[in-house]
PLY file of the C-alpha trace (Angstrom):
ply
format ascii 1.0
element vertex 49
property float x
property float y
property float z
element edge 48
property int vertex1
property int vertex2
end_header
47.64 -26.87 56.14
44.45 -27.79 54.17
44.44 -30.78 52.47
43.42 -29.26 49.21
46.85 -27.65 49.54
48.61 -30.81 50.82
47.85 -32.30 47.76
48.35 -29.73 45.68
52.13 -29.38 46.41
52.26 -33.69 46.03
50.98 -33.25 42.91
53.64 -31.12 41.75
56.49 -33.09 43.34
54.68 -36.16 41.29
54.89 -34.08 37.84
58.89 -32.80 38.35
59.61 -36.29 39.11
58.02 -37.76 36.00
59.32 -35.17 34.12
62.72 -35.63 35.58
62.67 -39.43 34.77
61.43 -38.87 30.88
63.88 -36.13 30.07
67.05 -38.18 31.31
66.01 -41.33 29.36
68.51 -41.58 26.31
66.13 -41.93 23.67
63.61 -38.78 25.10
65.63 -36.32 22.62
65.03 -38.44 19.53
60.93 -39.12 20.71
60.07 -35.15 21.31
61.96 -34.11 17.97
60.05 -36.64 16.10
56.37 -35.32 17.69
57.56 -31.93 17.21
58.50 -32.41 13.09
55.20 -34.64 13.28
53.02 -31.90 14.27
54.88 -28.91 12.73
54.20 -31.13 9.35
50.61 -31.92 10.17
50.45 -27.86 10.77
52.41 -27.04 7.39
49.70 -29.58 5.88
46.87 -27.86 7.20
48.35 -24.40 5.61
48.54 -26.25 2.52
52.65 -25.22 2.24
0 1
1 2
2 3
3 4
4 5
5 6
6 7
7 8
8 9
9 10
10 11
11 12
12 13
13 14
14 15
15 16
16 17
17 18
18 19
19 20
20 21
21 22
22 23
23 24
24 25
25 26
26 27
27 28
28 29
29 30
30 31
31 32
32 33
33 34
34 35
35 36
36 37
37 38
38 39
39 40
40 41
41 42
42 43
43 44
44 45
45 46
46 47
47 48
C-alpha cells in the first residue's frame, strides 16, 4: 500500500469521526439551522426579496 493511499483512507476515518462527534452534540441541530436561515437570508438579500 502506498502511502499516498495510507493516508488517504486516515484522512477519511479523521473526517467521519469529526463529523460523528459534531452531529451528536445536543446543541449541533440548533447551530446548522441558524447558518442555514443565516445564509438563505443573506441569499434572499442579495435577490433583493
Amino acid at each position: 500500500m502506498n502511502l499516498d493511499k495510507a493516508l488517504s483512507i486516515g484522512s477519511a476515518i479523521v473526517t467521519v469521526a469529526m463529523v460523528t462527534v459534531i452531529v451528536s452534540h445536543p446543541t449541533s441541530a440548533s447551530i446548522i439551522r441558524a447558518v442555514g436561515d443565516a445564509f438563505s437570508g443573506s441569499l434572499r438579500a442579495a435577490m433583493g426579496k
